[in-house]
KENU-16595 format. One line per 4 residues: for each residue x, y, z of C-alpha. Coordinates in pm, 1 decimal. Example, Ala and Ser with C-alpha at 12.3 -4.5 7.8 and 13.67 -1.06 7.14 Angstrom:
! residues 2
1230.0 -450.0 780.0  1367.0 -106.0 714.0
END
This chain:
! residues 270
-9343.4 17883.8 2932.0  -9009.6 17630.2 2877.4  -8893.5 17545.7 2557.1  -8970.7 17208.7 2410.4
-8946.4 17047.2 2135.9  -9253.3 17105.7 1980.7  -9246.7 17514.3 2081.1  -8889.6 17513.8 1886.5
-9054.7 17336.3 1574.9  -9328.3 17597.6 1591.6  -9096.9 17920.1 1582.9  -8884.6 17703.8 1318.3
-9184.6 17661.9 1087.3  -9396.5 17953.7 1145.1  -9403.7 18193.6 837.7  -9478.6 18471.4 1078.4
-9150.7 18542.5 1116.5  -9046.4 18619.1 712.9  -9404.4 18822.2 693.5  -9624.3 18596.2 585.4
-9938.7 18519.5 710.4  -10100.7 18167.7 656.1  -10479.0 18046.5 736.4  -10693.1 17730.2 722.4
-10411.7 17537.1 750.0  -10635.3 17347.2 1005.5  -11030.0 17283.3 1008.3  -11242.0 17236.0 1304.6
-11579.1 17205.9 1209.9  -11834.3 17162.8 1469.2  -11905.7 16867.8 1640.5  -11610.6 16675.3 1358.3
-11224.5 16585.3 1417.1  -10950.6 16845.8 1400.1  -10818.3 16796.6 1026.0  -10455.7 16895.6 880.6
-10501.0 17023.6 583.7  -10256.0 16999.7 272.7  -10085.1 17305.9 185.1  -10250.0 17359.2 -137.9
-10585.5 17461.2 96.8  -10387.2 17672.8 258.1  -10455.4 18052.7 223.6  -10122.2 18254.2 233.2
-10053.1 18639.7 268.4  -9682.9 18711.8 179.0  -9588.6 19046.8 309.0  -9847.9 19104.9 603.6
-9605.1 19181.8 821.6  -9264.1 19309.9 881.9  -9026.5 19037.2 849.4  -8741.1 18993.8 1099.8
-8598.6 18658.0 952.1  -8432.6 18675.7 596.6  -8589.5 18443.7 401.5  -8255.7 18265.7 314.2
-8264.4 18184.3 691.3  -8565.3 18082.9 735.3  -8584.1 17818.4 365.9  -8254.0 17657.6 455.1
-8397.8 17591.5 785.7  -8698.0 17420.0 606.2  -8497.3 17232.0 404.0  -8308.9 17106.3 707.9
-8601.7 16964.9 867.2  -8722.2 16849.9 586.9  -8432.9 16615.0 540.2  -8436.1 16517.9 931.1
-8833.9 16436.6 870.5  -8703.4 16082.6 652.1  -8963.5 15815.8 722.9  -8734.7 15495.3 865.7
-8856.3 15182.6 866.4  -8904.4 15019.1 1187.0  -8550.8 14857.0 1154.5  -8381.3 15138.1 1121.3
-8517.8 15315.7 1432.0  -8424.6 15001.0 1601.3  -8071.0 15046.3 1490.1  -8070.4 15360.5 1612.9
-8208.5 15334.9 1910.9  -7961.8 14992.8 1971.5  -7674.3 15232.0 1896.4  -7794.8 15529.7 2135.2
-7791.3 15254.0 2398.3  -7497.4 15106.4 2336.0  -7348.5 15490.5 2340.4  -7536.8 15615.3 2670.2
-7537.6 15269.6 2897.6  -7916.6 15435.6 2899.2  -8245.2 15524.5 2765.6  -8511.7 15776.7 2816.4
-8735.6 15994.7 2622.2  -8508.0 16345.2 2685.4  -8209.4 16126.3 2599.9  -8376.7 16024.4 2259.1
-8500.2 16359.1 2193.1  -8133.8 16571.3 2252.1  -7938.5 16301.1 2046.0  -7789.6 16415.7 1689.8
-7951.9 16253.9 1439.7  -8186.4 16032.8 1621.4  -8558.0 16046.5 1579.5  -8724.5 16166.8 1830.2
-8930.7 15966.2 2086.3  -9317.8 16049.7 1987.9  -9157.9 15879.7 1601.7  -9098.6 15542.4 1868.9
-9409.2 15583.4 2082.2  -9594.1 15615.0 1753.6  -9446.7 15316.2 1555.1  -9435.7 15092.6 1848.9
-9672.8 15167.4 2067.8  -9476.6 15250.2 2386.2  -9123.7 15332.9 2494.4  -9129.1 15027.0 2704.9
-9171.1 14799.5 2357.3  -8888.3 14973.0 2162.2  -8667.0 14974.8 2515.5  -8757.6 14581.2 2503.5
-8652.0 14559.4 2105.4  -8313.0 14697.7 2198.7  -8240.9 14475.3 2524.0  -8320.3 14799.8 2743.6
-8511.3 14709.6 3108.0  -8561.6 15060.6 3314.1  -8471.8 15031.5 3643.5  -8825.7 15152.3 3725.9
-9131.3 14930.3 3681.0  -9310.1 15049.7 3379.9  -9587.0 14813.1 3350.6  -9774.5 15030.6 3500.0
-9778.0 15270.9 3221.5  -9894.5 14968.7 3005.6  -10234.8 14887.5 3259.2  -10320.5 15242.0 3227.5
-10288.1 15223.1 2864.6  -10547.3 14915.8 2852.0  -10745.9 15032.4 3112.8  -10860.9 15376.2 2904.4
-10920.9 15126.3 2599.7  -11109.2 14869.1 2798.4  -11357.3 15140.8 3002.8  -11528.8 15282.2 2670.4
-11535.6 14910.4 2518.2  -11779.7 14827.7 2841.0  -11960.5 15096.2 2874.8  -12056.6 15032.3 2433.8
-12141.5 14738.6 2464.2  -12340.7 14745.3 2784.0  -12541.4 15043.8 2548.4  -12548.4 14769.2 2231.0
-12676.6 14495.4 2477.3  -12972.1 14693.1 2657.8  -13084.7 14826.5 2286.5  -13099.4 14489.5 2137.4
-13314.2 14355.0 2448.7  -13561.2 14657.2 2379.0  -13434.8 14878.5 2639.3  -13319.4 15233.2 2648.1
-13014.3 15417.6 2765.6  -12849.2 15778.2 2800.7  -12529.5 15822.1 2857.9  -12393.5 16123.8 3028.5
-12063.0 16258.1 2803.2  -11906.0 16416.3 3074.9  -11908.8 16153.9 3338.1  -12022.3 15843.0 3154.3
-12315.5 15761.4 3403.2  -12570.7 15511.2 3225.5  -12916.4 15572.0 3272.2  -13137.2 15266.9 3236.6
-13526.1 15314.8 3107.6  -13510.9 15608.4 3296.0  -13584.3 15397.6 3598.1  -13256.4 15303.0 3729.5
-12827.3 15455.1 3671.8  -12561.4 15289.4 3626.1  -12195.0 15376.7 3655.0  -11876.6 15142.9 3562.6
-11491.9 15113.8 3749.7  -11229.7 14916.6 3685.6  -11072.3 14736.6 3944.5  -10672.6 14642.7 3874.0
-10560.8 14352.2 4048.4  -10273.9 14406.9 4305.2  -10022.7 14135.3 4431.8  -9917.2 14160.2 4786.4
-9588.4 14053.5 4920.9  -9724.3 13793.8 5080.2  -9887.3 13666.8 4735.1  -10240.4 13733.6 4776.2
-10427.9 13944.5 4541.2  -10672.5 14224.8 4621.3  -10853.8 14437.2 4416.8  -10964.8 14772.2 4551.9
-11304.9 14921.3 4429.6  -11388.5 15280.4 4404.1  -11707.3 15420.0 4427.6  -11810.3 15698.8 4197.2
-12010.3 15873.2 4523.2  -12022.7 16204.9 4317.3  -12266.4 16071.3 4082.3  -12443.0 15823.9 4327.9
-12554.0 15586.1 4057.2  -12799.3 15304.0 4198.5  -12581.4 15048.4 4076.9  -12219.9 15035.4 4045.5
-12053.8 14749.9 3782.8  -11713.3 14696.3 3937.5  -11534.2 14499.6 3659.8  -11295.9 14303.3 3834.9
-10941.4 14225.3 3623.6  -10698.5 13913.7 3612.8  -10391.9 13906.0 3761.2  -10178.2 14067.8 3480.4
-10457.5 14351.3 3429.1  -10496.4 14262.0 3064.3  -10868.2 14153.9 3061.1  -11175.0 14116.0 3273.7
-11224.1 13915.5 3542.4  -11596.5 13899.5 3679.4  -11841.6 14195.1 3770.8  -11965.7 14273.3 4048.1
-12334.4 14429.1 4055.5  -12303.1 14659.6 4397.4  -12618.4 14847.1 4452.5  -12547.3 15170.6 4584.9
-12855.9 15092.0 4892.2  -12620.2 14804.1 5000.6  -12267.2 14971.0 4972.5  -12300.5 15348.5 5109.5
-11885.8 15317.4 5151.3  -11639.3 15522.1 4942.9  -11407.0 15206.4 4881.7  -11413.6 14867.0 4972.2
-11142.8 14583.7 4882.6  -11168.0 14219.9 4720.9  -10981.2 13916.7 4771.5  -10963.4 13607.9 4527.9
-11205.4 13456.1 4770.2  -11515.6 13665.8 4981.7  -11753.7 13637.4 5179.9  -12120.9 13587.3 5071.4
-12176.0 13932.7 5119.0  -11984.0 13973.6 4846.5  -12023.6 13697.3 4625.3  -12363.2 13724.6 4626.4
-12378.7 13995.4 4359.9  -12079.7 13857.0 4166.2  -12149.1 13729.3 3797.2  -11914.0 13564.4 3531.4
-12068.7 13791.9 3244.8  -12277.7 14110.3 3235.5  -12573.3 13893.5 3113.7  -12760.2 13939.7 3434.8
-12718.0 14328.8 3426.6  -12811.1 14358.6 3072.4  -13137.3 14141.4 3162.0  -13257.4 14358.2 3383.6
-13345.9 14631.8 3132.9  -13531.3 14407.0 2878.5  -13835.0 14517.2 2829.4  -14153.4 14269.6 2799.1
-14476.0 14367.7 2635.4  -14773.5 14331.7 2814.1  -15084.3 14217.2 2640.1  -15416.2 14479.0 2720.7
-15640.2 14355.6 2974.3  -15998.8 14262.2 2712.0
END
């Protein structure tokens, strides 16, 4: 495989390579979250193997990263990152990471958010449009946040739902499934917006929620409730106004979605 950054750290850090042989420095118990553990639950075998690193080597190398591993504050990466630019006429995240001294650019990603925001801090605008990067970003945050609380919704009404992990296909009461897409919104030349909707045909779910986003993709539009006996194409495209065909299962709110799995009791015939 090529070298990066994180392979270097590894071969670096690893205690392999002075003989020693180190467990549990990471837990993984089943069905929790991957946990770091502290070094004092670490379980350590000095001498398991044939060292071919001198330990003077390999302890002033630890003490170097240590001492490149300095928490700054978020003005001080600014600095630095205003200084790289003002050096290079340019950013990127290779340029970040092969400058002396300079933090690399998971530490900005990870304080800021994004590149783009600490590019924007520093006065930096990439030639390329970005603001893509930023949609996706929001649009694997906003899926989830749907699909819970169309789950929360249906259970307070007195309904019941299963959720397939793998593909994230909603099934209703057992009666009816329901799969969710995003639609971004896309601004023509001429002006016009369009939003393209993709059906998830693989699963064939009865109905298909097509959430429908604003203009600057940063929250949800309407829905649209397509039922999979009325819409047998792959892909079909929206503009800011349709046709009755269309409009005709478009709602403000998932209200009308979430009503149709309430369940009513029925009193027993006497």
């Amino acid at each position: 495989r090529d070298w990066t950054r994180a392979t270097v750290r590894e071969v670096l850090t690893n205690e392999k390579y002075i003989g020693n042989n180190v467990y549990n420095r990471i837990s993984f118990k089943l069905k929790k979250h991957r946990i770091t553990n502290q070094p004092d639950m670490w379980i350590k075998k000095e001498g398991a193997f044939e060292a071919i690193v001198p330990p003077e080597v390999f302890y002033m190398a630890q003490g170097i990263i240590r001492a490149r591993a300095h928490r700054f504050s978020s003005e001080e990466l600014i600095e630095k990152l205003r200084s790289l630019y003002q050096h290079r006429g340019f950013l990127s995240g290779l340029i970040i990471d092969e400058a002396e001294g300079m933090p690399s650019a998971a530490a900005y990603i990870h304080r800021f958010g994004s590149l783009i925001r600490a590019y924007e801090a520093v006065g930096f605008t990439p030639d390329r449009d970005y603001q893509f990067l930023e949609v996706n970003k929001f649009l694997r945050k906003l899926h989830p946040e749907i699909i819970g609380q169309t789950e929360r919704a249906i259970a307070q009404l007195g309904g019941t739902v299963v959720r397939d992990p793998a593909t994230d296909l909603l099934t209703v009461n057992r009666e009816f499934s329901i799969s969710v897409v995003l639609a971004r919104c896309q601004t023509h030349d001429s002006g016009r917006l369009r939003w393209k909707v993709r059906f998830d045909t693989s699963l064939a779910p009865d109905i298909t929620v097509a959430v429908r986003l604003d203009q600057p993709n940063q929250a949800p539009l309407d829905y649209y409730l397509l039922p999979r006996l009325d819409f047998g194409l792959p892909r079909i495209s929206l503009a800011e106004h349709n046709g009755i065909e269309f409009e005709s299962y478009r709602f403000d709110s998932l209200d009308y979605l979430h009503g149709m799995a309430e369940r009513t009791r029925v009193r027993r015939a006497a």
